[in-house]
TORKOL-4160 file (C-alpha; in steps of 0.2 Angstrom, whole numbers, padded with zeros to 4 digits, m for minus):
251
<pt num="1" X="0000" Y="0000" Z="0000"/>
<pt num="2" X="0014" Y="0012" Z="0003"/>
<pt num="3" X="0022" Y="0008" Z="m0011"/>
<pt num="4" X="0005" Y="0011" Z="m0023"/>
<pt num="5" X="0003" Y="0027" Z="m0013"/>
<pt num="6" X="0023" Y="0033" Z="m0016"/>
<pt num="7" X="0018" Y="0029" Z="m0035"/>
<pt num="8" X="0003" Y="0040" Z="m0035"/>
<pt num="9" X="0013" Y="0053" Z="m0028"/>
<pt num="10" X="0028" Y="0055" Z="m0038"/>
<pt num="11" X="0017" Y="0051" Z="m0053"/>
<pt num="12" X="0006" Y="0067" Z="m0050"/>
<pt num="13" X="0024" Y="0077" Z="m0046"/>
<pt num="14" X="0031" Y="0073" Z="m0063"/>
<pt num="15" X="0015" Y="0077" Z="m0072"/>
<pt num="16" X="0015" Y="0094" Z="m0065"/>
<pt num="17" X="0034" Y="0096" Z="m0071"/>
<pt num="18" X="0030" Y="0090" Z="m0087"/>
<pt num="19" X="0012" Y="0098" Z="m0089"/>
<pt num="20" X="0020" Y="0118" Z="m0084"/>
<pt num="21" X="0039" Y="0115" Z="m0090"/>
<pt num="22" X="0039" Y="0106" Z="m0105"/>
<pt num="23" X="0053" Y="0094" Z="m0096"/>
<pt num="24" X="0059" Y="0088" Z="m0080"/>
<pt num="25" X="0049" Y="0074" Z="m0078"/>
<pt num="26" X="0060" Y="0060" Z="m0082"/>
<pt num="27" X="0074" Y="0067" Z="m0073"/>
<pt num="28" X="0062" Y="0065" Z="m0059"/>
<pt num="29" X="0054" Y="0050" Z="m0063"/>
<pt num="30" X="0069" Y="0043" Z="m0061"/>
<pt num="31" X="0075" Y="0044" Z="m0045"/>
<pt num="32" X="0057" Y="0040" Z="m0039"/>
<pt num="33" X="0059" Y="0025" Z="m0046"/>
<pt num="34" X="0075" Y="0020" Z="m0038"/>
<pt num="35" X="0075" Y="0028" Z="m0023"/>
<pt num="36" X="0055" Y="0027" Z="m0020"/>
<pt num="37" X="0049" Y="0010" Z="m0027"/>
<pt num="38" X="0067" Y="0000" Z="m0029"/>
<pt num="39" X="0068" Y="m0001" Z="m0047"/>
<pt num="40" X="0084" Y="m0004" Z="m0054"/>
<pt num="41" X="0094" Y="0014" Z="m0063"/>
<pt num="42" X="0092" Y="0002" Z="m0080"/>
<pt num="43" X="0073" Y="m0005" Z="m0077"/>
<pt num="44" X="0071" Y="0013" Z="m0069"/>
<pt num="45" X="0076" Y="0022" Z="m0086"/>
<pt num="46" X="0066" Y="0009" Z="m0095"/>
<pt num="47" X="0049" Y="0015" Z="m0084"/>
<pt num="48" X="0054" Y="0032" Z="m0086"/>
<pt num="49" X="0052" Y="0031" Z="m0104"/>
<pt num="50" X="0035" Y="0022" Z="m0105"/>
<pt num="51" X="0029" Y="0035" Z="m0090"/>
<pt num="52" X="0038" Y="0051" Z="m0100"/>
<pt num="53" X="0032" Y="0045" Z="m0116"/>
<pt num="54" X="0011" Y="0043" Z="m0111"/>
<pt num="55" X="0011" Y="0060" Z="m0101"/>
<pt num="56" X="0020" Y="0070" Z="m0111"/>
<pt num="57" X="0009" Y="0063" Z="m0127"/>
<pt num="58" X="m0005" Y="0070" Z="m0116"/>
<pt num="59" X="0002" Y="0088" Z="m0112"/>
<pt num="60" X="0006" Y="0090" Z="m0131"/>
<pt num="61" X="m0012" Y="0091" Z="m0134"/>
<pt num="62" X="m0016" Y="0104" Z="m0121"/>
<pt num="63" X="m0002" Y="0116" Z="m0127"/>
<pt num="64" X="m0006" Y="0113" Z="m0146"/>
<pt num="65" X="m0023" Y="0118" Z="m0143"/>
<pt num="66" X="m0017" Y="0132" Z="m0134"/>
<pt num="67" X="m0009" Y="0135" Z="m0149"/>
<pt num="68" X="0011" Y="0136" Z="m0139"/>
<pt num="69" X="0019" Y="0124" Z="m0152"/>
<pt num="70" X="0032" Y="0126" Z="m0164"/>
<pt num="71" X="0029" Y="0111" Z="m0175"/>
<pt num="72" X="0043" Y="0116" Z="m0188"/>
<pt num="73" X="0054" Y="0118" Z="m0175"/>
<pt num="74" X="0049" Y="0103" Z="m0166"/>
<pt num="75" X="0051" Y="0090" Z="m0181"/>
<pt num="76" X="0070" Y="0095" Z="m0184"/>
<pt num="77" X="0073" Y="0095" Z="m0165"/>
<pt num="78" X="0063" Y="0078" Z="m0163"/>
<pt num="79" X="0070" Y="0072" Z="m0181"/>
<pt num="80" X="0086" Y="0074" Z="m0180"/>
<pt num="81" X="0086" Y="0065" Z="m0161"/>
<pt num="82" X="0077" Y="0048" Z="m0166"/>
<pt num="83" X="0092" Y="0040" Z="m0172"/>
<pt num="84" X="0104" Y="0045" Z="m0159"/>
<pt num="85" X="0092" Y="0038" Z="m0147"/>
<pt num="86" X="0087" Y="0024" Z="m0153"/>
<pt num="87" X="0109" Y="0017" Z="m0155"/>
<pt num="88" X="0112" Y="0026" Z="m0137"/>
<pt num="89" X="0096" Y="0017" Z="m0130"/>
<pt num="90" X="0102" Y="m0002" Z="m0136"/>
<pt num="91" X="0121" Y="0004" Z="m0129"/>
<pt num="92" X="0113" Y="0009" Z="m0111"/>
<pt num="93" X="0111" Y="m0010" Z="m0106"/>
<pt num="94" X="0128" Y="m0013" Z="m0107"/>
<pt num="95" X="0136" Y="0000" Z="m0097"/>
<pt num="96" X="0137" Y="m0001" Z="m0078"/>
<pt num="97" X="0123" Y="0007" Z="m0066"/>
<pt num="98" X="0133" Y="0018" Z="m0056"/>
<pt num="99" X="0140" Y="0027" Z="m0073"/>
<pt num="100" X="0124" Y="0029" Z="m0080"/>
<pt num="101" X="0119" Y="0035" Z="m0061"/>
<pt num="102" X="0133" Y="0048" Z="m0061"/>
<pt num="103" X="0131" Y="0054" Z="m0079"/>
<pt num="104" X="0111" Y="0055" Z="m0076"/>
<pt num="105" X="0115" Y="0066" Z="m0059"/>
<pt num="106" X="0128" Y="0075" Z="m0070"/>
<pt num="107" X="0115" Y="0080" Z="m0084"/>
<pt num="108" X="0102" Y="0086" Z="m0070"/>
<pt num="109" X="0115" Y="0097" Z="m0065"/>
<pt num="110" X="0121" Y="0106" Z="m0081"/>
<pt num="111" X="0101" Y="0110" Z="m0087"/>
<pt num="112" X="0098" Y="0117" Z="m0069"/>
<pt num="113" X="0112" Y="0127" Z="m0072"/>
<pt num="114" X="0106" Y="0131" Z="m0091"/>
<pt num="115" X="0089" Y="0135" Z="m0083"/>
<pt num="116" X="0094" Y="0148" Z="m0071"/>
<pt num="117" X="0104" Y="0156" Z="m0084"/>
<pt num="118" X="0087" Y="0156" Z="m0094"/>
<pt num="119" X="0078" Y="0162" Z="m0080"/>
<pt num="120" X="0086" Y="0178" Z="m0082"/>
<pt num="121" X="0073" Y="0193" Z="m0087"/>
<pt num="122" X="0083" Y="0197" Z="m0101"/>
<pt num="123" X="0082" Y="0178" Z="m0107"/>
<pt num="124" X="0063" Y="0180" Z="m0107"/>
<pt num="125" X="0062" Y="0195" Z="m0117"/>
<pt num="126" X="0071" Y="0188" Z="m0134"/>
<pt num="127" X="0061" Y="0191" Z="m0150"/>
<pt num="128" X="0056" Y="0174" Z="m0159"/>
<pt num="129" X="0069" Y="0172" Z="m0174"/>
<pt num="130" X="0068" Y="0161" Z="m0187"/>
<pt num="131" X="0072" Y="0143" Z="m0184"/>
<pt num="132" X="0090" Y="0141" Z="m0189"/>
<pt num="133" X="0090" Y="0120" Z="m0197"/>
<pt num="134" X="0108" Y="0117" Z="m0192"/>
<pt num="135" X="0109" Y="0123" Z="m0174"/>
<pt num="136" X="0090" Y="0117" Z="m0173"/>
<pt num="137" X="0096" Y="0099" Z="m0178"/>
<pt num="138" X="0114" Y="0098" Z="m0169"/>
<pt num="139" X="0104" Y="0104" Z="m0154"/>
<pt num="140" X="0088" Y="0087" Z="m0158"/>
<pt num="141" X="0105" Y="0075" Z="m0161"/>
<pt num="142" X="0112" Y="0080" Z="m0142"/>
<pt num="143" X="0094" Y="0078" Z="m0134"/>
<pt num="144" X="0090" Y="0063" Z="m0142"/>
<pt num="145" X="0107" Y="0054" Z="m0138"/>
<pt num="146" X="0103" Y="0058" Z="m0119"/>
<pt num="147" X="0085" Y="0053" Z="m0120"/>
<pt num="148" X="0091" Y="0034" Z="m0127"/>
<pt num="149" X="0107" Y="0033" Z="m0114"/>
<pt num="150" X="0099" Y="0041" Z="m0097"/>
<pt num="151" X="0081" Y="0037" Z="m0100"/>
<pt num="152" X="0076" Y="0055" Z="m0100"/>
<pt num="153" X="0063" Y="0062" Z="m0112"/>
<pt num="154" X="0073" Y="0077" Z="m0116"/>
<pt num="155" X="0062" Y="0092" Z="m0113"/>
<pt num="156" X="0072" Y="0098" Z="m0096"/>
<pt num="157" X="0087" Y="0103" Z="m0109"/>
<pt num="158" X="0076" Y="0105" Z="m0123"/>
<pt num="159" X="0068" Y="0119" Z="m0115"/>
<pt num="160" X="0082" Y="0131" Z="m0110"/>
<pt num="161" X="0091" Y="0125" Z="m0130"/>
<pt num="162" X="0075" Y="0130" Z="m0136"/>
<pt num="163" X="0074" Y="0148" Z="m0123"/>
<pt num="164" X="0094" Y="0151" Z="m0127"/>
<pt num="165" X="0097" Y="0146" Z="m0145"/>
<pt num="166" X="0082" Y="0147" Z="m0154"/>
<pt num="167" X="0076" Y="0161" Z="m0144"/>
<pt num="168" X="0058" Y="0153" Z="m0139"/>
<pt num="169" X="0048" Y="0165" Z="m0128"/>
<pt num="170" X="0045" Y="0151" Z="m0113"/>
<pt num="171" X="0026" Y="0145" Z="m0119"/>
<pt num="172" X="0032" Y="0140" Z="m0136"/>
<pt num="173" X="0048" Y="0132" Z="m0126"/>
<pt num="174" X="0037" Y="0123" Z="m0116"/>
<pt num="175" X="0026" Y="0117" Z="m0130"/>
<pt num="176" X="0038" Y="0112" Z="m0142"/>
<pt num="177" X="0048" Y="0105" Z="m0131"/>
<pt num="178" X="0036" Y="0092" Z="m0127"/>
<pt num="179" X="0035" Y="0087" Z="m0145"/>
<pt num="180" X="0053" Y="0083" Z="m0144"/>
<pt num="181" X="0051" Y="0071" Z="m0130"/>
<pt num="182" X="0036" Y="0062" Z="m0136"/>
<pt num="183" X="0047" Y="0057" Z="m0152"/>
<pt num="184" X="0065" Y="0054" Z="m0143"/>
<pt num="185" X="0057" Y="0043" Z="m0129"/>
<pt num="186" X="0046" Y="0033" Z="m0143"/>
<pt num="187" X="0062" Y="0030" Z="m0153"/>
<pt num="188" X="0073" Y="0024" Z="m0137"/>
<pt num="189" X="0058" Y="0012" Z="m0131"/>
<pt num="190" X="0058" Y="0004" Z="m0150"/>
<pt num="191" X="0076" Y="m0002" Z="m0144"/>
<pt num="192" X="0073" Y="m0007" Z="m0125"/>
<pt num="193" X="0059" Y="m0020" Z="m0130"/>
<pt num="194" X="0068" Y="m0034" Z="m0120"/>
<pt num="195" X="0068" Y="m0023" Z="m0105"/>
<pt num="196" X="0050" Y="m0023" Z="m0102"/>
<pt num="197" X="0048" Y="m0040" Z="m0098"/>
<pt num="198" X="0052" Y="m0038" Z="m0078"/>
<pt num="199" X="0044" Y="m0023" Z="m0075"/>
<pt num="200" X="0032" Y="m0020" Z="m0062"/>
<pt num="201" X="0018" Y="m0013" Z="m0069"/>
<pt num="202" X="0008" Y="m0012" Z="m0054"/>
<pt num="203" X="0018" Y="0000" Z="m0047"/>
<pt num="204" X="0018" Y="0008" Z="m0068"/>
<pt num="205" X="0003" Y="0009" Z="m0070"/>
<pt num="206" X="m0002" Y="0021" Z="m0054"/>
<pt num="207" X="0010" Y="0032" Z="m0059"/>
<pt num="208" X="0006" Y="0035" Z="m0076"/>
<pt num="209" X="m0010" Y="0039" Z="m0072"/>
<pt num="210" X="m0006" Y="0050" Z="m0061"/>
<pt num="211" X="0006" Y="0060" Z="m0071"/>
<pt num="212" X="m0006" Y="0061" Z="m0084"/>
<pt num="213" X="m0019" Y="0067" Z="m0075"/>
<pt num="214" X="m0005" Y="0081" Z="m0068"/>
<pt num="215" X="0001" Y="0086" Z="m0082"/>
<pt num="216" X="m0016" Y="0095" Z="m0085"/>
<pt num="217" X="m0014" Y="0103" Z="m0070"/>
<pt num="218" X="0003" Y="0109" Z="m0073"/>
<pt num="219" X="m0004" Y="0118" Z="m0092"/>
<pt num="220" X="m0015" Y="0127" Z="m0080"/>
<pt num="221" X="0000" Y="0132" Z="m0067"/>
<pt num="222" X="0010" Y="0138" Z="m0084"/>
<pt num="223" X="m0004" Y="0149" Z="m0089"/>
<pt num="224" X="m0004" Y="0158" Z="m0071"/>
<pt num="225" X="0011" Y="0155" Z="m0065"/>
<pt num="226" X="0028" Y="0166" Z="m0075"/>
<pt num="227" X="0042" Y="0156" Z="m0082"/>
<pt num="228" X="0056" Y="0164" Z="m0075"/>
<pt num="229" X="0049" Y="0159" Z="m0057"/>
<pt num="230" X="0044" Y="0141" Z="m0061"/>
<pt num="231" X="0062" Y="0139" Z="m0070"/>
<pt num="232" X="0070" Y="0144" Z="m0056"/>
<pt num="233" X="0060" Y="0132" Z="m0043"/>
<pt num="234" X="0064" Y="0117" Z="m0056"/>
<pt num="235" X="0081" Y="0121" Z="m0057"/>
<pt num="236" X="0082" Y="0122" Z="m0036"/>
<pt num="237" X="0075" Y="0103" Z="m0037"/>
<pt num="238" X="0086" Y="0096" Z="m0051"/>
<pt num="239" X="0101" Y="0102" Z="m0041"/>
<pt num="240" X="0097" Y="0095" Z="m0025"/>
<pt num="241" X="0092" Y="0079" Z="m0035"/>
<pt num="242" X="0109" Y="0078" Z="m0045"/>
<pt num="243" X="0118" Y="0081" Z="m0026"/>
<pt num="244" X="0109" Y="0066" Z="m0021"/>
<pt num="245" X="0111" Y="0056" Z="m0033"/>
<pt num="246" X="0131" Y="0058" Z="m0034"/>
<pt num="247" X="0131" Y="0056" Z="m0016"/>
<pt num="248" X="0123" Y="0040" Z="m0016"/>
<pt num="249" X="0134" Y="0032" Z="m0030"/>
<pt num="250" X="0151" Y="0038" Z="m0021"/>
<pt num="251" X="0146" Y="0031" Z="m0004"/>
C-alpha cells in the first residue's frame, strides 16, 4: 500500500513538471523509481520512458490547442534526435549502473544550471527568430542521444536549448519541447523491447495515471504562474536531486 501510494505521488509530481515546464519529468521519474519504489537505474530508465512518453503525449495536446507549439521547429529537433536515441538506447544496457547513475546526476546538473541562466529577465524577453535547421538539428541530435542513454525524455534541456538558442519565448519552449520528448522517448523504447519484460507494472501503472492526470494541471500552473519563477524552482529541485544522486553512487 505504501508503495501504490509513493507511486501516486511521484506520478502526480512529474505530471506537474511535465504539464508547466515542458521537461523535467523524467529526470524526476527517475530517481522516484529507484530511490522510491526500488527499481533498478536500467529497469528505472526503461519505466521512465514508458511514463515520460504517455504524459507527455498527453500535455502536447493541451499546449497545441493552446496554440504554444512550434511544430517546424519541433520535427527538426525531434528528427534529427530519433536515431541517436534509438543506438544510445540499445548501448545503455551494457554499461554499468553507477555510470549511468553519475552521468544521469551530471545531466540534471548542467540544465539546472542552463535553466537559471534562462531564467534571467533578459532571457525572457528575446524576439522569436527564425528557426536556424543546423543549430536546430545539432541541438535534436544531443537531446536525443541523452534521451536513449539516461532514460530521460529530453524536454528539461530541450527547453532552455529552445529559450537560449532558438530564442523561444517560454510557452512556445514549453510546447515544443514536449513534441521533442514524445518522439525521442518513442524512438529509445523501440530499442529497449527486452527490457520490459520484468517490469512491475503495478507500481507503472499508478504512476502513469497520475502524471497524466497532472500534467493537465501543470498547463494550467503555466498559464498563471511566469516562467522565470517556475524555472527557477525546477532548477532548485534538479540540483538538490543531481547532489543526491552523486552522493549516493560515491558512498
Amino acid at each position: 500500500m505504501t508503495g501504490l501510494l509513493l507511486a501516486l505521488v511521484a506520478g502526480a509530481v512529474v505530471g506537474l513538471a511535465l504539464g508547466a515546464l515542458g521537461g523535467g519529468g523524467s529526470v524526476l521519474a527517475v530517481p522516484a523509481l529507484i530511490y522510491l519504489l526500488g527499481f533498478t537505474p536500467a529497469a528505472a530508465t526503461t519505466a521512465s520512458l514508458l511514463i515520460v512518453t504517455a504524459t507527455s503525449l498527453t500535455a502536447l495536446y493541451a499546449h497545441a490547442r493552446a496554440g504554444n507549439v512550434r511544430w517546424r521547429a519541433g520535427a527538426l529537433f525531434a528528427a534529427a534526435g530519433l536515431l541517436p536515441a534509438a543506438l544510445a538506447g540499445a548501448a545503455a544496457a551494457r554499461l554499468p549502473q553507477w555510470l549511468l547513475t553519475v552521468a544521469f546526476a551530471a545531466v540534471a546538473a548542467l540544465a539546472a544550471l542552463r535553466m537559471l541562466r534562462c531564467a534571467r529577465p533578459d532571457a525572457a524577453e528575446r524576439g522569436t527568430p527564425s528557426v536556424r535547421p543546423a543549430r536546430a538539428a545539432g541541438s535534436g541530435a544531443g537531446l536525443g542521444a541523452l534521451t536513449g542513454l539516461l532514460g530521460v525524455g529530453g524536454g528539461f534541456l530541450a527547453v532552455p536549448a529552445l529559450v537560449t538558442v532558438l530564442a523561444f519565448e517560454m510557452p512556445a519552449a514549453v510546447g515544443t519541447s514536449l513534441l521533442v520528448i514524445s518522439a525521442n522517448s518513442l524512438a529509445s523504447l523501440a530499442t529497449r523491447g527486452t527490457t520490459m519484460g520484468g517490469l512491475d507494472w503495478a507500481v507503472i501503472a499508478p504512476f502513469t495515471a497520475t502524471a497524466v492526470l497532472g500534467a493537465w494541471d501543470g498547463k494550467r500552473l503555466a498559464a498563471k504562474a511566469s516562467g522565470p519563477v517556475l524555472q527557477r524552482a525546477f532548477a532548485g529541485v534538479l540540483l538538490a536531486v543531481a547532489a543526491f544522486m552523486v552522493i549516493d553512487a560515491v558512498t
